[in-house]
DRENVEXRO-872745 format. One record per residue (C-alpha): residue in three letters; y, z, x. Coordinates in steps of 0.25 Angstrom, whole numbers, plus 5000, padded with zeros to 4 digits. Each point is the difference from the previous one (the first is absolute). Example, Ala and Ser with C-alpha at 12.3 -4.5 7.8 and 13.67 -1.06 7.14 Angstrom:
BEGIN
Ala498250315049Ser501449985006
//
This chain:
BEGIN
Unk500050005000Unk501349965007Unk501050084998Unk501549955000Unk501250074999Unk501349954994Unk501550045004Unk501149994990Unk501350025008Unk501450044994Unk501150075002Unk499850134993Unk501050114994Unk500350144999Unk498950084993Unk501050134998Unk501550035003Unk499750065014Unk499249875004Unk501249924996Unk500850015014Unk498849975010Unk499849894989Unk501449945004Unk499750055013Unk498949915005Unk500549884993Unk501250005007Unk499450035013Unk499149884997Unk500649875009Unk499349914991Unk500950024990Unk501450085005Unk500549955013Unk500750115008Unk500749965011Unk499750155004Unk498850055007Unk499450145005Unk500350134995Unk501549954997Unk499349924990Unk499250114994Unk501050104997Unk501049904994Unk498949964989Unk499750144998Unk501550024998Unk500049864989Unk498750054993Unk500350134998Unk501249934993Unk499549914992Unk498950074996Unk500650104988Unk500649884995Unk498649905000Unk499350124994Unk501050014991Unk499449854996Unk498750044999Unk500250104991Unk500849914991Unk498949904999Unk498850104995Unk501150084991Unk499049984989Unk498850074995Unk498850035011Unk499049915003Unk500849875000Unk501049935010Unk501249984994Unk500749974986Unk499449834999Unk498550085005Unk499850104988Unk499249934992Unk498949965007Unk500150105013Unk499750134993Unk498750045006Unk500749985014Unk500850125006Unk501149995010Unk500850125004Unk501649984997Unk500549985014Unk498949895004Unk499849865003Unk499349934991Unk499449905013Unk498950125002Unk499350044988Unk500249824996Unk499449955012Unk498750114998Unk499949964986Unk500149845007Unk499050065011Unk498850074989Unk500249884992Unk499649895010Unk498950075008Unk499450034985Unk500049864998Unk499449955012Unk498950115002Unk499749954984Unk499849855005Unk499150045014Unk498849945003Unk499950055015Unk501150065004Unk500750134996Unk501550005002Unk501150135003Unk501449974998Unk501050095004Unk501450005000Unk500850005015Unk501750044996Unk500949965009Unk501050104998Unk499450124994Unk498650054999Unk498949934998Unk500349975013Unk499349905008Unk499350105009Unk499550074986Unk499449874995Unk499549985016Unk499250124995Unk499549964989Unk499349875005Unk499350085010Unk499550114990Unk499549864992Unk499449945011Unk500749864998Unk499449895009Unk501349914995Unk501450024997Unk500749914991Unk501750055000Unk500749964988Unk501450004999Unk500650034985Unk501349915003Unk499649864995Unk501049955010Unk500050005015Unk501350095008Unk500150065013Unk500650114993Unk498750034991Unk498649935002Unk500549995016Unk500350145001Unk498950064994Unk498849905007Unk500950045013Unk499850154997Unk498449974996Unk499949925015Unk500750145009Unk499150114992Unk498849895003Unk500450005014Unk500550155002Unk498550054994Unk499349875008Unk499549964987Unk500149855003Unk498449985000Unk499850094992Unk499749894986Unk500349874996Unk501549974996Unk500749904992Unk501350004998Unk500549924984Unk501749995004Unk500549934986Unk499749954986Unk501249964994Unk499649884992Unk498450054997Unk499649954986Unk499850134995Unk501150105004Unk501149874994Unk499150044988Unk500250145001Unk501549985002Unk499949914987Unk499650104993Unk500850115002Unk501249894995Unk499149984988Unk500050154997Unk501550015003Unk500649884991Unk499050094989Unk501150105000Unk501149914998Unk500549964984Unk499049884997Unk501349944995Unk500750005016Unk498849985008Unk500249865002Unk501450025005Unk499550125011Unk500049965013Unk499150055013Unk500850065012Unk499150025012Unk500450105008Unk499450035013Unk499950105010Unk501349955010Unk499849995016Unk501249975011Unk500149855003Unk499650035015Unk498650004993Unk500149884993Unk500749925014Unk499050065008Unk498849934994Unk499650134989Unk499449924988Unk500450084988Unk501149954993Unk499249855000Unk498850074996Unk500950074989Unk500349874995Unk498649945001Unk499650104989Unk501249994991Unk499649865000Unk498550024998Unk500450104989Unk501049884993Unk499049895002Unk499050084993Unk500950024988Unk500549855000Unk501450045003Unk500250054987Unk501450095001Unk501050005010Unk499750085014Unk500850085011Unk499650055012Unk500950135008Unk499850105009Unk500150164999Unk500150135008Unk500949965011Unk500250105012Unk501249995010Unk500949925005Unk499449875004Unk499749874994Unk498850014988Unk499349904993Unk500949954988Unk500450014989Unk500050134999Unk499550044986Unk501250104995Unk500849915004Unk499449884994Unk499950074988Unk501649974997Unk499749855005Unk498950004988Unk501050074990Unk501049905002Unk499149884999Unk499850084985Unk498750055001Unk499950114992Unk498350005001Unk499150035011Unk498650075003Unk499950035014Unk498849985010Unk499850095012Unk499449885006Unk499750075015Unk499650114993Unk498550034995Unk500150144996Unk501150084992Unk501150085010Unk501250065002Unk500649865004Unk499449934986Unk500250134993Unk501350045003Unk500749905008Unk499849914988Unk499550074988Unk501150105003Unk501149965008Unk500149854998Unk499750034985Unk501350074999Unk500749895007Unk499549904991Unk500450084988Unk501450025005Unk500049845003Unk499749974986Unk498449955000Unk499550054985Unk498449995006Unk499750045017Unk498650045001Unk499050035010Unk498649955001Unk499150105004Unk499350005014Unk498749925000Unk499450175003Unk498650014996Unk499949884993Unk498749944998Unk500549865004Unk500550045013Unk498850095002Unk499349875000Unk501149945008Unk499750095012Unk498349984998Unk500349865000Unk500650015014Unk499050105005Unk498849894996Unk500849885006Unk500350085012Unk498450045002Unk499649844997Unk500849955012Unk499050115009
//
């Protein structure tokens, strides 16, 4: 019985109040995605000064976002999240990417014919770490690693980063013959995640007034990076575009579509537009209607929950738009469940 082990890789959040600060901590320490021109201990105690900051005020966030009865994630989660508990100062990342996590390796122990497979989670930025799920293969065993990034799309700042971290605990535990590895670095067009995505829409226009859903339109806003990245060969933002228009063809270019970009930091030159601000643009062209997709985005989050659902929901209502709603993350769903055992197969074919 061969036995495989699968790594989902993402960012991860906070799981309480006190984890909030080394939460902010490690990513801005992370050169992947921050880029200080400081180094050394100079470097360490500035950012301890900035977490410490920022961190009552993103708490602050978290805590709006699950102001709701316990056991969901957020006002737009009720519904259907009531058997799932998240404490009132915690990321949502966590406790979705273990629901994402159970769910696939249920579905592809059910479908075994001669393997057994243990997938485990390996956060960047909080625990899990990757030293935790390091772990956890060993307990299991695993002759072969499949790592599985949940960003559909290629960046140095997310998939880079965490196969960088993966590579110096391999190497700092001289674990590089230890099994089999194989690396999957992007799916931003893959059939079934555009269907997944379609989905969501699908379930979001449902919200709407039957009598105005024909004039909604779809505002994908994604997850922006500097446009160093872009000049110096990061992928991302073509990727970003390859799977709006995989997501449009598949709906025959039925309504009117934007694409923008959220949750600039600093200074420096970011990929554009940015989406507050092109959310005056649209209310000047008169566009009083839209459903927003998170299209970097697989799970529901503080930058989804409350950078949009929140924040930009206020904006818009200020600017005048009569409908702004969020699509729900793609989460749990069984579609993107399969999405991620689609890849996981088609990674073991090529072997």
């Amino acid at each position: 019985m061969k036995r495989i082990g699968i790594v989902l890789l993402n960012m991860g959040g906070p799981n309480n109040e006190e984890a909030v600060q080394p939460f902010l901590y490690n990513l801005f320490m992370d050169d992947d995605i921050i880029k200080f021109p400081l180094k050394g201990s100079l470097k360490r105690r500035l950012l301890r000064f900035i977490t410490k900051k920022r961190a009552k005020h993103v708490g602050e966030k978290y805590k709006m976002i699950n102001a709701c009865p316990k056991g969901c994630l957020g006002p737009k989660s009720c519904s259907n999240r009531q058997n799932k508990e998240v404490s009132s100062c915690c990321s949502s990342t966590n406790p979705v990417t273990e629901w994402q996590r159970r769910a696939l390796e249920k579905k592809l122990n059910a479908e075994a014919i001669d393997e057994t497979y243990t997938v485990v989670t390996a956060m960047r930025y909080w625990h899990p770490f990757t030293d935790e799920a390091l772990d956890q293969l060993i307990e299991a065993a695993c002759e072969e690693v499949i790592l599985l990034p949940l960003y559909p799309q290629f960046s140095t700042s997310t998939t880079a980063s965490s196969f960088n971290e993966w590579n110096r605990r391999i190497k700092a535990r001289n674990l590089e013959t230890k099994w089999k590895e194989r690396m999957i670095q992007h799916y931003p067009t893959h059939p079934t995640y555009i269907a997944s995505i379609n989905q969501r829409i699908e379930e979001g226009l449902e919200k709407l007034p039957p009598e105005i859903r024909p004039q909604v339109q779809l505002l994908f806003s994604a997850h922006g990076t500097p446009v160093s990245y872009r000049e110096a060969g990061d992928p991302y933002s073509f990727q970003i575009k390859e799977s709006i228009e995989a997501v449009m063809q598949a709906r025959s270019h039925d309504r009117p579509h934007w694409l923008s970009y959220q949750s600039r930091v600093g200074p420096i030159k970011w990929l554009q537009p940015n989406t507050e601000d092109f959310l005056h643009t649209l209310a000047g062209y008169g566009v009083r209607h839209l459903l927003v997709v998170p299209i970097a985005f697989v799970s529901d989050h503080i930058e989804t929950s409350h950078e949009i659902g929140i924040e930009l929901k206020e904006i818009a209502d200020e600017l005048g738009f009569e409908y702004f709603v969020l699509t729900e993350g793609l989460n749990d769903m069984p579609l993107f469940i399969d999405t991620l055992e689609e890849l996981v197969k088609a990674k073991l074919r090529l072997a």
